[in-house]
Every structure is written in structure tokens, then in C-alpha cells.
C-alpha positions in Angstrom: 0.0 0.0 0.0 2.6 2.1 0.9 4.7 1.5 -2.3 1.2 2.5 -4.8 0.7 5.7 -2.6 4.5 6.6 -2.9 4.2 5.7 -7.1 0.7 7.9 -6.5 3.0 10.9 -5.6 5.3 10.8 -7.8 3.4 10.4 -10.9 1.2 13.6 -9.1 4.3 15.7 -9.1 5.2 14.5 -12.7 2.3 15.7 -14.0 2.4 18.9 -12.0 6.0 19.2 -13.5 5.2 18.7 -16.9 2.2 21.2 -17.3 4.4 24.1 -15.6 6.9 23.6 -18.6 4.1 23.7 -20.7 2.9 27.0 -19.3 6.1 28.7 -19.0 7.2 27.5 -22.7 3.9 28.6 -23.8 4.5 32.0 -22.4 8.0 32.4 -23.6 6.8 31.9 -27.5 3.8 34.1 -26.6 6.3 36.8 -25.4 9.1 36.3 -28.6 6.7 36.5 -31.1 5.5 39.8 -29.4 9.1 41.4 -30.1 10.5 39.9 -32.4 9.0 42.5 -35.0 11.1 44.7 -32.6 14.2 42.7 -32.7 14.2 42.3 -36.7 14.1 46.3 -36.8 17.1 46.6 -34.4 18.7 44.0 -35.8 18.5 46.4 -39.1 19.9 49.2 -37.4 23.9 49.8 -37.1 25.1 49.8 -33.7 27.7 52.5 -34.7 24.9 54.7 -36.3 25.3 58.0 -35.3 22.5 60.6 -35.1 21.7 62.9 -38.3 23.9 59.9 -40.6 20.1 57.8 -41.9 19.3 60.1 -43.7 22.6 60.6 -45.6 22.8 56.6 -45.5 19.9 56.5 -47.3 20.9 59.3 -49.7 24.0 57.7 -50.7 22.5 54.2 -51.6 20.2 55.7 -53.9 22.6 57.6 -55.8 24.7 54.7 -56.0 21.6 52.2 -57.4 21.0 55.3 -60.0 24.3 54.9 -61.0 24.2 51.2 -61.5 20.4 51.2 -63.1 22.1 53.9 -65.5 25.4 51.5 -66.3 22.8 48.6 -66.5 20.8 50.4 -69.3 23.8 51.3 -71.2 25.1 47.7 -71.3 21.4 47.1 -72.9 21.3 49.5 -75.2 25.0 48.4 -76.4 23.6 44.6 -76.9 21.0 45.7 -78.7 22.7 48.0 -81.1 25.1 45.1 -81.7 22.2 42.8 -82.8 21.0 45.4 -85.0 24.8 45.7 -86.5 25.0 42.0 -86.9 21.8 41.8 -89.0 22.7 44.6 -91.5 25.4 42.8 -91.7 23.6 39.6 -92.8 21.3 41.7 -94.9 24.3 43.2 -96.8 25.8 39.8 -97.0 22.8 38.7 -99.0 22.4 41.7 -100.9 25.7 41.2 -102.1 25.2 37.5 -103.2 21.8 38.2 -105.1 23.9 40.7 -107.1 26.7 40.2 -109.6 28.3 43.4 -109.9 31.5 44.7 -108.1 30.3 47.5 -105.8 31.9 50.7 -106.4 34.2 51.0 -103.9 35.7 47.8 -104.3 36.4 47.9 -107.7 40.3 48.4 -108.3 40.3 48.0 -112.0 36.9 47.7 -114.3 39.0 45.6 -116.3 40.4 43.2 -114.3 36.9 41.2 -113.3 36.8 38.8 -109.6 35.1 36.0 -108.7 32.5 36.3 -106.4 35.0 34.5 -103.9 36.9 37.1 -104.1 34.1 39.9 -103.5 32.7 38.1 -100.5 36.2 38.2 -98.8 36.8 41.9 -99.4 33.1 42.3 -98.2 33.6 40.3 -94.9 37.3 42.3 -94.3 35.5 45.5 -94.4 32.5 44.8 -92.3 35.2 43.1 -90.0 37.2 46.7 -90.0 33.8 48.6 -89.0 32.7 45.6 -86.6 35.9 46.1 -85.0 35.8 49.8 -84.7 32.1 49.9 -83.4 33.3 47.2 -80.5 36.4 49.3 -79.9 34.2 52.4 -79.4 31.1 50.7 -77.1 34.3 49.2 -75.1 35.7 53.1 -74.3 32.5 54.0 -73.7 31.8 51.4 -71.6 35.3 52.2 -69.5 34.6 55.9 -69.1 30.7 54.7 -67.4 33.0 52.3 -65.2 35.0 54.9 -64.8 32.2 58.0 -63.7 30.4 55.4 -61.4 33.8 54.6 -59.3 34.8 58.1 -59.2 30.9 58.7 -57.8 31.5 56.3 -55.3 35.0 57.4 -54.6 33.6 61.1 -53.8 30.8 59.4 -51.7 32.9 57.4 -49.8 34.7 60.6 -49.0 31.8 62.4 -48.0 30.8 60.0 -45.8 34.0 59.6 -44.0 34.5 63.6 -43.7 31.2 63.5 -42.1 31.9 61.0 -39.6 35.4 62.9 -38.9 33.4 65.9 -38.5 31.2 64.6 -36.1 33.2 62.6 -34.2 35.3 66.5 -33.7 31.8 68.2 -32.7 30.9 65.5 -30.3 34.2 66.0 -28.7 33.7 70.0 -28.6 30.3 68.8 -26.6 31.8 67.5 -23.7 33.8 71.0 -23.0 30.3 72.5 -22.5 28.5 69.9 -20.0 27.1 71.0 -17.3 29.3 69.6 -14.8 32.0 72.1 -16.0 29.4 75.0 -15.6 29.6 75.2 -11.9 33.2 77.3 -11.7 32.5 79.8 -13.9 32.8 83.4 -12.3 31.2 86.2 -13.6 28.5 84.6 -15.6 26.6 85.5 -19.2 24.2 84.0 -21.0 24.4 84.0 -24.7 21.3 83.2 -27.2 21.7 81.7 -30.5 19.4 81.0 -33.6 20.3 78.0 -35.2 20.3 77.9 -39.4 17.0 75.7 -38.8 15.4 78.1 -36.8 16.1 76.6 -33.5 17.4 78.6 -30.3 20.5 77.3 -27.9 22.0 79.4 -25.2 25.0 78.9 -23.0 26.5 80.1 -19.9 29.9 81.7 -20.7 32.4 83.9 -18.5 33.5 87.3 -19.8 36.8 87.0 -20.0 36.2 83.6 -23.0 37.1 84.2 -26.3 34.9 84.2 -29.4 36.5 81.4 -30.1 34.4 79.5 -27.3 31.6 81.2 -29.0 32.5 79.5 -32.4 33.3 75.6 -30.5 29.6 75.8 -28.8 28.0 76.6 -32.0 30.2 73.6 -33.6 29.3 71.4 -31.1 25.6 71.6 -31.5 25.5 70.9 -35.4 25.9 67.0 -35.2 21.8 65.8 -36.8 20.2 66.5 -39.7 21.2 69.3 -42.3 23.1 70.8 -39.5 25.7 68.5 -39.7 26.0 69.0 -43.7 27.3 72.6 -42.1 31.0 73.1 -42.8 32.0 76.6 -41.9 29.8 79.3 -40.7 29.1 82.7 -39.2 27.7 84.3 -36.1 26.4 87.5 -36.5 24.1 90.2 -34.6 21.2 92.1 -36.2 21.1 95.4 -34.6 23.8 96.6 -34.7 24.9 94.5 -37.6 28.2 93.0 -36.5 29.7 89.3 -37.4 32.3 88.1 -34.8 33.9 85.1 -36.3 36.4 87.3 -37.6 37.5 88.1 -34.1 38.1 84.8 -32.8 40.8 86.2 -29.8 38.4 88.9 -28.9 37.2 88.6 -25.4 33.3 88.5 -24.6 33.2 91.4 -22.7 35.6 93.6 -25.3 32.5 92.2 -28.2 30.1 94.1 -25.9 28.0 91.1 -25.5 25.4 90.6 -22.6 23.0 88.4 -21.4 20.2 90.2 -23.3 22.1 89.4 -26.6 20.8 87.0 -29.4 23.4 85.8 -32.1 22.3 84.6 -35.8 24.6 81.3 -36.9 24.3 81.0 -41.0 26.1 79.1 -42.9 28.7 79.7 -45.3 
């Protein structure tokens, strides 16, 4: 008795065991095929993908796929004006050997007659000559589109790798201006700025800092978007019309610059 209750038990444990794997197993698939639509779209993001670079990502795939759909059409257009060669070829071919005449400019002598062997073979030598020339011309043609496209890429490639230097310096220019290096400035002025895109950043600044620190804020706060295209650019003031780029070593208080001042960045 003792031995059926003990074999009771453990088959009761058993079955207790196997229908909490069920459950959690069952709520483990319900949960992954929740996210993984998620997952798949991380998985299709770069992990080194900086901000502002999708969109130029983007930009420079399809100029690259217009490239190729143009090289791909030209290849096309090459075959087919081949065919069309080889069949006026064949049509002059037959031409030729439904007549019995010497054509014009083949004839060397009216009085010295060929055989039609003859006439065939000078025939097939000079369509050979302007076959020859026609391939000769599709394959420089055909070398200078090779030739565009990797120079596109080329200049791409460089784009993209100025942009990623350019950020990678801006990002670094950010750091100088977080806000745990805020708390020992002395003698405190806030500065307003209008962005190219129409959006307003200020930042605290001491007096005595150059225009310079002026310029590396600005810099560091063009890293997304168009702003990033931004190479060089200006900061001006409206009233009274003054741009102050062009006195990096000038100090803030020497600009005449307050608190109550608003600068316009635009680009150059």
C-alpha cells in the first residue's frame, strides 16, 4: 500500500512538473513572437549609427543604385545595337550575293573582273574593320561609365568619411560644454543663438572667454540632420549689424556682448 501511494505521488508531481513547462514555454513563444517584429528592426539598425547619418545613408544608396540602373541600361542599349549591326550585316551579305556586280568601292580596276570569292572576302574584311571599330568604341564608352560610377562612389565614400570625422570632432567640442563644468564659472553671461534651422540654444559663458568658445559651442551643437552637412559658418548680430567670427581672440566682454544678446549662426 505504501509502495502505490508513494508511485501515486510521484506520478502527481510529474504531471504537476510537466504542465508548468508547458505553461512557461507557452508564455515564452507568446512573449518572442511579441518582439520579435522589434528585434528584426534593431537587428536592421547599425550599432555604430550615429545621429543625423540615416538620412545621408539612405541618400547615398540611392545615388549609387542610379548609377548602376544607368550603367545597366547602357550595357542594354550596347547589346542591342550590336544585334542590329550584326543583322545589317547579314542583310548586306545577302544583298551582295543576289547581285553580280563589283560594288563601287571595291572595284580596283573595271577591267580586271573577280570572282564572287573574291568579293565576298573583301566584303567580310571591311564589315570586320567597321565591326571592329564599333566594339572598340562601345568598349571606351563602356570604360569611361565604369569609370564615372567609381569616381561617384569614390567622392561618396569621401563624403561620408568627412562626415563621420566631422562629427566625431563636434561631439568631442560637446563635452567641454556639460554642465558639470558649468559650476566654476565666475562672472556669468548667458548668450542666445538662432540656429540655421530656426532653433534657439544658449549657454553660460564667462566674460573673459574668447569668441572662439563662442564658435566651438555653435560647432558642437551641429551633429543631426542638415546641420551636420554645415562646414564653416558665421555668427552675426542684427542690430547693430556685426559678425564676430572674424575676431576669434576677442574677449566677450571687449565684443560688448550681454546676457540680453541673441546671435544669428548662418552658414557659409
Amino acid at each position: 500500500k505504501k509502495i502505490v501511494e508513494t508511485l501515486d505521488n510521484m506520478f502527481l508531481i510529474l504531471c504537476q512538473f510537466f504542465f508548468l513547462t508547458f505553461v512557461v514555454l507557452g508564455s515564452f513563444t507568446y512573449i518572442y513572437e511579441k518582439i520579435r517584429p522589434l528585434l528584426q528592426r534593431r537587428a536592421a539598425i547599425p550599432l555604430s549609427q550615429e545621429p543625423g547619418q540615416e538620412l545621408n545613408t539612405v541618400r547615398d544608396i540611392q545615388q549609387t543604385q542610379q548609377v548602376e540602373a544607368s550603367a545597366r541600361q547602357y550595357l542594354i542599349d550596347q547589346q542591342k545595337k550590336e544585334e542590329q549591326l550584326n543583322r545589317m550585316r547579314e542583310d548586306f551579305r545577302n544583298y551582295q550575293q543576289s547581285q553580280y556586280g563589283t560594288p563601287h568601292h571595291l572595284q580596283e580596276d573595271d577591267k580586271q573582273p573577280r570572282t564572287q570569292l573574291e568579293i565576298d572576302r573583301m566584303i567580310r574584311e571591311e564589315q570586320d574593320r567597321a565591326f571592329a571599330l564599333s566594339l572598340e568604341q562601345d568598349r571606351k564608352r563602356e570604360l569611361s561609365a565604369i569609370e564615372q560610377k567609381n569616381q561617384l562612389e569614390k567622392k561618396l565614400r569621401e563624403e561620408s568619411r568627412l562626415r563621420e570625422s566631422r562629427l566625431q570632432n563636434r561631439l568631442k567640442k560637446a563635452d567641454i560644454f556639460s554642465q558639470d563644468r558649468l559650476l566654476s564659472i565666475n562672472d556669468p553671461i548667458v548668450i542666445h543663438f538662432r540656429l540655421p534651422n530656426g532653433n534657439r540654444i544658449s549657454q553660460t559663458f564667462e566674460k573673459s572667454h574668447s569668441i572662439q568658445m563662442l564658435v566651438d559651442f555653435v560647432d558642437s551643437n551641429l551633429t543631426s540632420g542638415t546641420l551636420l552637412e554645415i562646414e564653416k559658418f558665421k555668427i552675426m548680430s542684427q542690430f547693430p549689424k556685426r559678425e564676430y567670427t572674424t575676431e576669434p581672440s576677442m574677449s566677450l566682454s571687449e565684443a560688448q556682448l550681454t546676457s540680453k544678446t541673441l546671435l544669428f549662426v548662418e552658414s557659409i
